[in-house]
C-alpha positions in Angstrom: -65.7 12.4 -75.2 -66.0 15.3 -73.1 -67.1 12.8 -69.8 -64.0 10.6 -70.3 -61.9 13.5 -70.3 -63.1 15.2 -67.1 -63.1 11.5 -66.4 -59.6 11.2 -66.7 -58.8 14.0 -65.3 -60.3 13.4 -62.1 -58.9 9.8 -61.7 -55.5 11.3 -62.5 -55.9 14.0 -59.8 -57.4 11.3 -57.4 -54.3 9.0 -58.0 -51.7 11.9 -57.3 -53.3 12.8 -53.9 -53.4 9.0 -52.8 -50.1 9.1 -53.9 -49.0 12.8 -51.9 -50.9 11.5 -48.9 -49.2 8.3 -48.8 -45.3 9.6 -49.0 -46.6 11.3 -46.0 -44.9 14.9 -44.8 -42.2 15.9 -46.9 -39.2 15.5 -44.8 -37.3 19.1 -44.2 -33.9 19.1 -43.6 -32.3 19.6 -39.8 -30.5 22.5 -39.6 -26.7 22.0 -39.4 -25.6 21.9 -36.2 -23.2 24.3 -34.5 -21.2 23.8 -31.4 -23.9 25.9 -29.5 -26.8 23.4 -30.6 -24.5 20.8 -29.6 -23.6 21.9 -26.2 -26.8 23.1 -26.1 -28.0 19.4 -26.1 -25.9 17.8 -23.9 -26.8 20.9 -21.1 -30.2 19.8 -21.5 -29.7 16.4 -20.8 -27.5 16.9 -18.0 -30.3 19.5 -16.1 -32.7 17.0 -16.8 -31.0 14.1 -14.6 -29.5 16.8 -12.3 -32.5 18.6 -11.3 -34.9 16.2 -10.9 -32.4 13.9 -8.4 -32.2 17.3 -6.5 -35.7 18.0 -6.1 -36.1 14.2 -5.1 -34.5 14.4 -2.1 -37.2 15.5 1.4 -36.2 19.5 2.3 -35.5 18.0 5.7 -32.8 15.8 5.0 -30.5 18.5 2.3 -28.6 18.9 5.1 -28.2 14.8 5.0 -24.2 13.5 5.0 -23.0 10.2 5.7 -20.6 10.4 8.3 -19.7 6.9 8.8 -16.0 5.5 7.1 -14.9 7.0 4.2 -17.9 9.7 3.7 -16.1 11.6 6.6 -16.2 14.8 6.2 -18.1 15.1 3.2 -20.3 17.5 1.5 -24.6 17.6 2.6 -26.6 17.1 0.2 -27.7 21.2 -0.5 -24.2 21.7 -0.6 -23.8 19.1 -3.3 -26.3 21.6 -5.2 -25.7 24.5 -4.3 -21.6 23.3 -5.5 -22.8 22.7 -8.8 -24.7 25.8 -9.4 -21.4 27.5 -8.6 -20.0 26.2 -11.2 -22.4 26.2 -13.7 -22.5 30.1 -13.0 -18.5 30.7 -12.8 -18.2 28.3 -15.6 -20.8 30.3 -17.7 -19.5 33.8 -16.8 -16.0 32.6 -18.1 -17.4 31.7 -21.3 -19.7 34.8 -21.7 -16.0 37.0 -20.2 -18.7 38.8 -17.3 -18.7 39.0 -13.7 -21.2 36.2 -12.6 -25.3 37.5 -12.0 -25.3 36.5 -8.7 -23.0 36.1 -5.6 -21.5 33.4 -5.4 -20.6 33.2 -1.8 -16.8 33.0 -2.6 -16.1 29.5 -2.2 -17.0 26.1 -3.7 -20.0 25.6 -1.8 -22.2 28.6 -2.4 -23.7 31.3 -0.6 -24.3 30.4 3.1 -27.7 32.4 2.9 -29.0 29.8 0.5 -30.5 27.1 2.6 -33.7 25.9 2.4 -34.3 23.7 -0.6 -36.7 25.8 -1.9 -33.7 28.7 -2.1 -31.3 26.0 -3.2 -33.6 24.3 -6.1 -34.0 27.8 -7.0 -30.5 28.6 -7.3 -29.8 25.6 -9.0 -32.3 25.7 -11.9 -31.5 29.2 -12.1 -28.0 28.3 -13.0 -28.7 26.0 -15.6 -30.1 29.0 -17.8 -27.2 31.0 -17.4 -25.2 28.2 -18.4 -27.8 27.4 -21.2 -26.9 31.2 -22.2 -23.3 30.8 -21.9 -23.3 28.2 -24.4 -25.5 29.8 -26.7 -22.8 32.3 -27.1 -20.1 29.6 -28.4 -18.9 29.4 -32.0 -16.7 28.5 -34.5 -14.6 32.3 -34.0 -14.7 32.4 -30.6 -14.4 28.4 -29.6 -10.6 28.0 -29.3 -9.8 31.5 -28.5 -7.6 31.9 -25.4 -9.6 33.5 -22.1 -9.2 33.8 -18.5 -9.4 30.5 -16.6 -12.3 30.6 -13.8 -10.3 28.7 -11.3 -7.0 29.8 -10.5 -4.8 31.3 -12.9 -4.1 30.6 -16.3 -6.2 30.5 -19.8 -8.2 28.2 -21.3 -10.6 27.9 -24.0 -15.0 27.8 -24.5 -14.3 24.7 -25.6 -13.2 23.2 -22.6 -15.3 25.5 -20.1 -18.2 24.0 -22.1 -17.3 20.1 -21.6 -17.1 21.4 -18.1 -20.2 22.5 -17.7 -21.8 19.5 -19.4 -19.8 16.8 -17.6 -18.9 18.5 -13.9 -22.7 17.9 -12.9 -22.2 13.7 -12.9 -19.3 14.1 -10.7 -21.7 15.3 -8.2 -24.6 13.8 -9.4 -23.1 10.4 -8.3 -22.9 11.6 -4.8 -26.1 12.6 -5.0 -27.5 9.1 -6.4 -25.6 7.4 -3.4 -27.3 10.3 -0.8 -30.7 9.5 -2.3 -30.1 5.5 -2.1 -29.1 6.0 1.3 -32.1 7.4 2.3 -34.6 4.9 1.1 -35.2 7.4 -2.8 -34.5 6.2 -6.2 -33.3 8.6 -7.8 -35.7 9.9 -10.9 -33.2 8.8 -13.8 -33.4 5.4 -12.5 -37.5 5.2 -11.8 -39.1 2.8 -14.4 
């Protein structure tokens, strides 16, 4: 009697652990998200399609423009960049209400100092994690509260500062795409 007990019990143990390893990992539950981890996401894809079709381009064509028709007069390509790291930066010093970290050269296109594309890159990805930090700061007190406008004047809101900063980076990334494609490069994002 004793052997079909210990018996039993062992088949009965051997049964529930084919069973526990079978249902696999017990599934936690995601956190719930908030409008940083949301942002938060969408920044992240953004930088990586942004960055990479930067650092795609040759450093000796970022000062590449098409000057031919309608591309008269337009922005190189480093000052494509450098343009949206300006933003991301005034964008993200709007949201966190502080003067931004670095100088920003005091108009759209950036510092004039900036111009290799090793300074530019730099400048660029060092952008996204302020703006990364910016958006980490949003939530559900502060999303809709009324602050200074970046550009002009005027108020606005974190909420749409942060659809800025997520969306104002494939304006420019199209130019950049058409840049790349005009010298021969697909552009990473489109790269089986």
């Amino acid at each position: 009697m004793k052997l079909r007990i210990g018996f039993g019990c062992v088949l009965f143990s051997l049964v529930v652990s084919v069973a526990a390893l079978a249902a696999g990992p017990q599934a936690t539950p995601e956190a719930k998200p908030t409008f940083a981890s949301a942002f938060e996401k969408q920044l992240t894809n953004t930088e990586k399609t942004v960055v990479p079709a930067a650092d795609a381009m040759p450093a000796e064509k970022f000062d590449f423009a098409p000057a031919q028709g309608e591309f008269k007069g337009v922005r190189t390509f480093g000052a494509e960049v450098k343009h949206m790291a300006v933003a991301n930066y005034a964008l993200g010093s709007a949201i966190l209400g502080e003067k931004p970290p670095v100088d920003l050269g005091g108009g759209p296109d950036g510092p004039a100092n900036i111009k290799s594309k090793t300074e530019i890159m730099k400048f660029l990805t060092d952008s996204f994690v302020y703006a990364h930090k910016a958006l980490s700061s949003i939530n559900e007190t502060n999303i809709l509260e009324p602050i200074k406008a970046p550009f002009g004047p005027g108020m606005t809101t974190r909420l749409n500062l942060a659809m800025s900063t997520t969306g104002h980076p494939f304006d420019h990334y199209g130019q950049m795409v058409v840049y790349l494609r005009m010298n021969g490069i697909i552009p990473p994002a489109s790269r089986k």
